[in-house]
Backbone as CSV, one residue per row, in Angstrom:
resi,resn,N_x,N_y,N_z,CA_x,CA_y,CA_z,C_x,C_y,C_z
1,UNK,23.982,-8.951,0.361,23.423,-8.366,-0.841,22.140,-7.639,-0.446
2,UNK,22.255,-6.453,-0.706,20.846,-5.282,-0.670,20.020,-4.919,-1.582
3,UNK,19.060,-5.875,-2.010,18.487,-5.673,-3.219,17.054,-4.609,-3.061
4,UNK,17.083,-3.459,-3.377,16.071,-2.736,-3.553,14.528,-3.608,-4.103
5,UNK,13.799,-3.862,-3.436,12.610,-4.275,-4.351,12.070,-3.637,-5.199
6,UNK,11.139,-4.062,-6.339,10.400,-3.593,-7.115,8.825,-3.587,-6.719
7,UNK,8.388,-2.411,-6.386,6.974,-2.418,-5.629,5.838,-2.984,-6.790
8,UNK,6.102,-2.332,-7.889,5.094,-3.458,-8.693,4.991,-4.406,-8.789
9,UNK,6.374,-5.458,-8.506,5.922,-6.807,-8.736,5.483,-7.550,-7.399
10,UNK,6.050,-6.961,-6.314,5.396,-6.966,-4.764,3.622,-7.022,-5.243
11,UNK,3.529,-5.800,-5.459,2.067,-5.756,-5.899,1.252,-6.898,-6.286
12,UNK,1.859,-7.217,-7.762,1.378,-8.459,-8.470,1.218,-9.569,-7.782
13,UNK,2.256,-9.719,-6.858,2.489,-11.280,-5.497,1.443,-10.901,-4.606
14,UNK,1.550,-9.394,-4.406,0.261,-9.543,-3.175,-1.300,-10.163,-3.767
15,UNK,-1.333,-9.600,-4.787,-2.553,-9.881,-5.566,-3.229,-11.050,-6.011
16,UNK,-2.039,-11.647,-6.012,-2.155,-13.457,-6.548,-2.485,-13.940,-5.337
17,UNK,-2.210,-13.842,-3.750,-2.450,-14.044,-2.663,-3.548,-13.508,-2.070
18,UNK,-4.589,-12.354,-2.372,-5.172,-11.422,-1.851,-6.310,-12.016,-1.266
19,UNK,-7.024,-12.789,-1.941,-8.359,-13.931,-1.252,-7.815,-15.148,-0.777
20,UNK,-6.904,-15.387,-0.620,-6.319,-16.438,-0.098,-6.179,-16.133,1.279
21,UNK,-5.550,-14.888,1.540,-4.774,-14.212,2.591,-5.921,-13.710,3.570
22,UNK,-7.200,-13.445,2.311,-8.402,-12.788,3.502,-9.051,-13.949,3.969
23,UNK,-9.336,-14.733,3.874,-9.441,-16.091,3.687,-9.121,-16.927,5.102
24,UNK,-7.834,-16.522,5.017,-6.717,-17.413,5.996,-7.077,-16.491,7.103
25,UNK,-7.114,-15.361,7.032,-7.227,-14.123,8.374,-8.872,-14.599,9.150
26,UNK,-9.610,-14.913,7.991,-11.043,-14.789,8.787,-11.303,-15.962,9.281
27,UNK,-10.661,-17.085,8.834,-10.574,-18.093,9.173,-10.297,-18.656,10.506
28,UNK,-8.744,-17.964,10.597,-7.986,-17.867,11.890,-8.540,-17.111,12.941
29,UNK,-9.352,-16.214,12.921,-10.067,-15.379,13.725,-10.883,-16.188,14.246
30,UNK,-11.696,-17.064,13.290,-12.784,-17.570,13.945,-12.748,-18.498,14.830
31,UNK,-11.243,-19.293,14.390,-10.868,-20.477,15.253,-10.051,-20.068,16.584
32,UNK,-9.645,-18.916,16.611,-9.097,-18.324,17.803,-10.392,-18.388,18.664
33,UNK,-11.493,-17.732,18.284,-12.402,-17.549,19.014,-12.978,-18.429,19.576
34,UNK,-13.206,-19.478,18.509,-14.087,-20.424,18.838,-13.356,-21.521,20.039
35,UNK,-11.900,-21.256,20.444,-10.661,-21.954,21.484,-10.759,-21.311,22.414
36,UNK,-10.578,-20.071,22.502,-11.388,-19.274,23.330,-12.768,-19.620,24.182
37,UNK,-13.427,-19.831,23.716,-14.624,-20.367,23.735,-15.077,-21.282,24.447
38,UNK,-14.111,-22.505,23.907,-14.150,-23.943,24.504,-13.570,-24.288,25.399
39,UNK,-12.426,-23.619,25.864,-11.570,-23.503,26.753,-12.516,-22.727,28.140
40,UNK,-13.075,-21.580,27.397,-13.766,-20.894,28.561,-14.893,-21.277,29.568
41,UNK,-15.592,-22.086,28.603,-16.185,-23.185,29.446,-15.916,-24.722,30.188
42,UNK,-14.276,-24.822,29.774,-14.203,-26.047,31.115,-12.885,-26.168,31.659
43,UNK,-13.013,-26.184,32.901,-12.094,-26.125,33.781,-11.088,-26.711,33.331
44,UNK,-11.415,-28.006,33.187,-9.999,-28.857,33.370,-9.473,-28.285,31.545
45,UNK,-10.090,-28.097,31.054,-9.350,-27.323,29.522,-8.504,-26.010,29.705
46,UNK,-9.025,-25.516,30.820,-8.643,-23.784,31.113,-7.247,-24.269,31.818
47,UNK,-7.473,-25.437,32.919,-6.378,-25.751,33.655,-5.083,-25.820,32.878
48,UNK,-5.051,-27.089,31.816,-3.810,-27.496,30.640,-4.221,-26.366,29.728
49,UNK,-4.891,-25.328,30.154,-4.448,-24.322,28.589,-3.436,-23.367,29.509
50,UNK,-3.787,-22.809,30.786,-3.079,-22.191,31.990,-1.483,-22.777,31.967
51,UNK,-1.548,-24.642,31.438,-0.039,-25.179,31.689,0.768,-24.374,30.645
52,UNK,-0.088,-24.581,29.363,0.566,-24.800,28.143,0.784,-23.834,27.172
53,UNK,-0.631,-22.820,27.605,-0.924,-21.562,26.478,-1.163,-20.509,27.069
54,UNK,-0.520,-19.838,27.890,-0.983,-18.699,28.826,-1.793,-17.688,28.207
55,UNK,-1.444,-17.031,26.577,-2.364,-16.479,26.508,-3.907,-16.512,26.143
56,UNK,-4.129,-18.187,25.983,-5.440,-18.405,25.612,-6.023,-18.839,27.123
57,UNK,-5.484,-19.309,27.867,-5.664,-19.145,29.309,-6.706,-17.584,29.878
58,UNK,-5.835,-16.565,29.868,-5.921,-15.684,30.066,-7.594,-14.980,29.281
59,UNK,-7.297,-15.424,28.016,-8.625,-14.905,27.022,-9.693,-15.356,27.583
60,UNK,-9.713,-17.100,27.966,-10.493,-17.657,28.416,-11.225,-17.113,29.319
61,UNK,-10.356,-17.072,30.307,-10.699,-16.513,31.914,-11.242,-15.598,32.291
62,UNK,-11.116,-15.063,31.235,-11.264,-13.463,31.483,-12.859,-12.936,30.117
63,UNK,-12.552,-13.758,29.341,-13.749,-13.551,28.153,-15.024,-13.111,28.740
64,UNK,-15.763,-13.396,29.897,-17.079,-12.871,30.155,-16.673,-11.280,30.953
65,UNK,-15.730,-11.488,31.487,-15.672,-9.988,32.333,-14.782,-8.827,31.603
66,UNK,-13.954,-9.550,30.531,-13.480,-8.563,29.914,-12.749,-9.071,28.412
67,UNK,-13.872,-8.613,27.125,-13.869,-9.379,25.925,-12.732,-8.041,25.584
68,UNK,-12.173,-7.192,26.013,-10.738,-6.560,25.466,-9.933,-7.766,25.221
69,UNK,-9.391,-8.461,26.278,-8.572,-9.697,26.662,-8.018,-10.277,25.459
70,UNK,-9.939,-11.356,24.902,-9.773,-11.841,24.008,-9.526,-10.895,22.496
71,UNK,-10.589,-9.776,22.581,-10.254,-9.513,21.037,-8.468,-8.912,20.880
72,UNK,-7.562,-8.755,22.064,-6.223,-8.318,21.928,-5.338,-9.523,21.729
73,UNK,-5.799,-10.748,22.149,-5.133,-12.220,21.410,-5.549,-12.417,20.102
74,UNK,-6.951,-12.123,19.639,-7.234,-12.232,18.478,-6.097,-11.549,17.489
75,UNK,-6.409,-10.187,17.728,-5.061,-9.185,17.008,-3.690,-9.229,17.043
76,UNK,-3.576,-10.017,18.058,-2.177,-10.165,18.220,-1.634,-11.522,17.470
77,UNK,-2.731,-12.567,17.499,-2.624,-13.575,16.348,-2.380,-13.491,14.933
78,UNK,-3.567,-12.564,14.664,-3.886,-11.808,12.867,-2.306,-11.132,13.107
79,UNK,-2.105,-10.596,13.321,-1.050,-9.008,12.852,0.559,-10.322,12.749
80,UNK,0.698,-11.532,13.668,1.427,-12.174,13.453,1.572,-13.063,12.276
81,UNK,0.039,-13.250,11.932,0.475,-14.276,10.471,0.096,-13.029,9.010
82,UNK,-0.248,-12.070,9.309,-0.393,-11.027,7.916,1.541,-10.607,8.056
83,UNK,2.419,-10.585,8.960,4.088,-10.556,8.863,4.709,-12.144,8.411
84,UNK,3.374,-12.812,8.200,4.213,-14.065,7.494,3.784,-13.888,6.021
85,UNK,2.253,-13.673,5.728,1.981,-13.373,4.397,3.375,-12.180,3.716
86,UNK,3.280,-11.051,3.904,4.393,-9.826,4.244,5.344,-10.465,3.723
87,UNK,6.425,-11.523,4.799,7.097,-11.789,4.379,7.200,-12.766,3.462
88,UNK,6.617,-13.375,3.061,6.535,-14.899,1.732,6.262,-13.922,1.159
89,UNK,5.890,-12.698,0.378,5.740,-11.869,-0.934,7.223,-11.129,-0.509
90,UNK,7.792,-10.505,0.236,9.020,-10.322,0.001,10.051,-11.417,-0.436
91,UNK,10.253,-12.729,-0.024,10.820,-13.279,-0.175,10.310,-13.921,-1.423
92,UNK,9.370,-13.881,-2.009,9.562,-14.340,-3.321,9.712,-13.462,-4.726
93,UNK,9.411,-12.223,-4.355,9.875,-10.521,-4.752,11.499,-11.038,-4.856
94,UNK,12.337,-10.844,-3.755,13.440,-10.760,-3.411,13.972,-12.197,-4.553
95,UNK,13.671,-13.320,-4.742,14.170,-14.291,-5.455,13.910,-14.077,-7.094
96,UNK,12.794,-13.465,-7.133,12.814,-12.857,-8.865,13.518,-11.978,-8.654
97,UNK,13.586,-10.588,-8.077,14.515,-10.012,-8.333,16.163,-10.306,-8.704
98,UNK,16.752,-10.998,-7.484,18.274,-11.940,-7.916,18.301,-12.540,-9.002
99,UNK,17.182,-12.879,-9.762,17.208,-13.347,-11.170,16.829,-12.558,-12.402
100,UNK,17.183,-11.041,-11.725,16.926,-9.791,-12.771,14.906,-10.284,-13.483
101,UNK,14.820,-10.565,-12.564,12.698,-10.379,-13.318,12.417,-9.464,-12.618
102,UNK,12.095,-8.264,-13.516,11.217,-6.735,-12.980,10.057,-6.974,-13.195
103,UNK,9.510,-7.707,-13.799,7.887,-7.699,-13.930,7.176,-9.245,-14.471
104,UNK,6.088,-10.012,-13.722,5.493,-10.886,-14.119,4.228,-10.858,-14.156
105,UNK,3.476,-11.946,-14.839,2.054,-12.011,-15.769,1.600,-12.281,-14.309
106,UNK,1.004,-12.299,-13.555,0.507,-13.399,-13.069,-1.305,-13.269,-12.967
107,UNK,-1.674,-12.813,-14.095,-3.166,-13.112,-14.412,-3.661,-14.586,-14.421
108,UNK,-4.999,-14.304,-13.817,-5.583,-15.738,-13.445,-4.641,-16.457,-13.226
109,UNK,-3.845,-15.856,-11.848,-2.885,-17.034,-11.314,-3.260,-16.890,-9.996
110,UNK,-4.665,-16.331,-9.418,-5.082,-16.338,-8.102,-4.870,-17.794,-7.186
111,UNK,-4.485,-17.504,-6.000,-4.340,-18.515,-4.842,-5.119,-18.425,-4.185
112,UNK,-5.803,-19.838,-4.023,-7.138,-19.881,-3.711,-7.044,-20.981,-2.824
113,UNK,-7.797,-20.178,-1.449,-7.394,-20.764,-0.223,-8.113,-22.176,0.106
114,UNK,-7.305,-23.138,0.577,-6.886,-24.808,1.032,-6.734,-25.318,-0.752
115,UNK,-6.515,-24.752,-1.600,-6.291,-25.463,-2.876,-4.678,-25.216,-3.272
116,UNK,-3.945,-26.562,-2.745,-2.753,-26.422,-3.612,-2.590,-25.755,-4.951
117,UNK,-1.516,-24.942,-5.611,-1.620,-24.475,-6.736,-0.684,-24.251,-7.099
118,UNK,-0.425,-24.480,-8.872,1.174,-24.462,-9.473,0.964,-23.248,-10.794
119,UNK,1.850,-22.064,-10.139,2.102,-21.685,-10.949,3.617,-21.739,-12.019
120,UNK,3.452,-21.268,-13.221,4.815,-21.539,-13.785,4.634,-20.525,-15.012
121,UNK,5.650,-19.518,-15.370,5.958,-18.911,-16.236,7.088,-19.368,-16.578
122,UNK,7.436,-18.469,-17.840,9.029,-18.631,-18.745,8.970,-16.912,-18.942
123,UNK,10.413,-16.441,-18.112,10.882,-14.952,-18.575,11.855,-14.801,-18.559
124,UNK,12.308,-15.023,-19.549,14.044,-14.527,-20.349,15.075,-15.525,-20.078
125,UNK,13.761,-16.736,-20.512,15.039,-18.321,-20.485,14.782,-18.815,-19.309
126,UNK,14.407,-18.437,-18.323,14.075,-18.987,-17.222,12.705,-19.184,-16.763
127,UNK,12.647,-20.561,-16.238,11.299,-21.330,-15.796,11.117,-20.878,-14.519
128,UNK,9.910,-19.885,-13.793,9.978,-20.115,-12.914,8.636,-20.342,-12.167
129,UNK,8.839,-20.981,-10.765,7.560,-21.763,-10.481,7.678,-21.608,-8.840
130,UNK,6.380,-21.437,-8.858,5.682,-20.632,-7.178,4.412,-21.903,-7.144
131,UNK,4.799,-22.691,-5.900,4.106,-23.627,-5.921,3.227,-23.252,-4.482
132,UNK,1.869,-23.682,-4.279,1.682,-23.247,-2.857,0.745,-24.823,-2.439
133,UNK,1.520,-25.113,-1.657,0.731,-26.377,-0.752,-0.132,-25.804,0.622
134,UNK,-0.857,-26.180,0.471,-1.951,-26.138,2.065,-1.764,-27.654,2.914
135,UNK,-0.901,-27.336,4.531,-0.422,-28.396,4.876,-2.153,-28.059,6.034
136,UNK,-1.703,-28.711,6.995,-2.669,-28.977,8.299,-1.906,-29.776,9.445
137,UNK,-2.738,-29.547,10.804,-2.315,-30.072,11.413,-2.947,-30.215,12.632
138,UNK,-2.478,-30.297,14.032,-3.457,-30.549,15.103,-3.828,-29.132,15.951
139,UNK,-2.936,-28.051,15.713,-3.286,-27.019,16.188,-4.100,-25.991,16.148
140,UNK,-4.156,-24.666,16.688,-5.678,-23.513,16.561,-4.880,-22.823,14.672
141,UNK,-3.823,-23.390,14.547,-3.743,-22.686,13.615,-3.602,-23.980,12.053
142,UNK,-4.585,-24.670,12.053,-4.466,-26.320,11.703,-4.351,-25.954,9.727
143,UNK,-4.896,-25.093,9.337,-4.478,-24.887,8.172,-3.861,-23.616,7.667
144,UNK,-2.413,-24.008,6.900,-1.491,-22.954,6.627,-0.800,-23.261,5.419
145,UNK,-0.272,-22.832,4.821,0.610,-22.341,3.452,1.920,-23.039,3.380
146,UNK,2.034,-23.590,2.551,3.980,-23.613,2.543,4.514,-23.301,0.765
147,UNK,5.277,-22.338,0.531,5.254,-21.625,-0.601,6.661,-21.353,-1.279
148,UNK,6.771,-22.720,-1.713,8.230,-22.894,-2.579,7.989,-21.548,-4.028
149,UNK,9.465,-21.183,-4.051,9.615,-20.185,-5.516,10.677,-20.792,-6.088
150,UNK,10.943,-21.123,-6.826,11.835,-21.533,-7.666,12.061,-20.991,-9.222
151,UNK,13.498,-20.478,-9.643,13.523,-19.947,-10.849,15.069,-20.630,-11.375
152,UNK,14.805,-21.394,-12.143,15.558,-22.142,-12.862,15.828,-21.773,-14.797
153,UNK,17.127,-21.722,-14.589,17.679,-21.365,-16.137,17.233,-22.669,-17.548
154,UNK,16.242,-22.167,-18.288,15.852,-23.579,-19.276,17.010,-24.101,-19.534
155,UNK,17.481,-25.277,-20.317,18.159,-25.835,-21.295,18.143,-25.490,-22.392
156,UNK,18.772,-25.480,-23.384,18.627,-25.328,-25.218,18.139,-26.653,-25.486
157,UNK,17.302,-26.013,-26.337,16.154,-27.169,-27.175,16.681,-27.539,-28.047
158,UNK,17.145,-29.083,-28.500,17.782,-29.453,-29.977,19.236,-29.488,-29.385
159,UNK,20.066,-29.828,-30.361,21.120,-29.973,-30.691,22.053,-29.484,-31.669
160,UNK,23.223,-29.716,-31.469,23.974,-28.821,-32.742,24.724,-29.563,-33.535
């Protein structure tokens, strides 16, 4: 199935994400750097980053004689998680769309970064709900997104 998107409501998804997303970018930048960093000053860190992470290895090693190195891991980090933002607004574009929704509210429904958040509308009988959890973990990239969409057909209210 080839569903043409609707760029306005792309829009609206980017928008609900937009400080969240800048957020997550400057964030991630800083912690790249700051691994970079820590790594660059000790051997035996540079050694198991050399086993394990070649390109922070490399940033490391190279950070005093040539900060290209690092700021091209930096970018190459960012440009990889702004194609995950990218794609979680297509893919939740793409799931209203299959449920014929051309257009949603989503005023003061901003996502606001490390704060879980539930949104939920009703459009044309159907409930639907964009939930966003902030998980964590032990890595340079320790806080991230996980972003259920769900659009479910109501029930009839009452009886006959």
């Amino acid at each position: 199935m080839n569903i043409k998107l609707n760029n306005k409501l792309i829009n609206k998804i980017e928008s609900a994400f937009a400080d969240a997303n800048k957020e997550a970018l400057t964030t991630l930048e800083k912690k790249i750097r700051a691994e970079i960093d820590r790594i660059a000053g000790d051997t035996e860190l540079r050694n198991k980053a050399r086993k394990n992470n070649y390109d922070f290895y490399i940033a490391a090693l190279y950070k005093e004689k040539n900060a290209r190195v690092a700021d091209e891991l930096v970018a190459k980090i960012v440009k990889k998680e702004i194609k995950k933002h990218d794609a979680r607004t297509l893919r939740i574009a793409g799931l209203l769309e299959r449920h014929d929704i051309k257009d949603i509210d989503l005023t003061n429904s901003d996502v606001i970064y490390g704060t879980d958040t539930d949104i939920e509308w009703v459009v044309d009988g159907l409930l639907v709900t964009i939930r966003v959890i902030w998980a964590g973990g032990y890595n340079i990239m320790c806080l991230h997104t996980r972003v259920l969409c769900n659009v479910k057909k109501l029930k009839a209210l009452g009886g006959a």
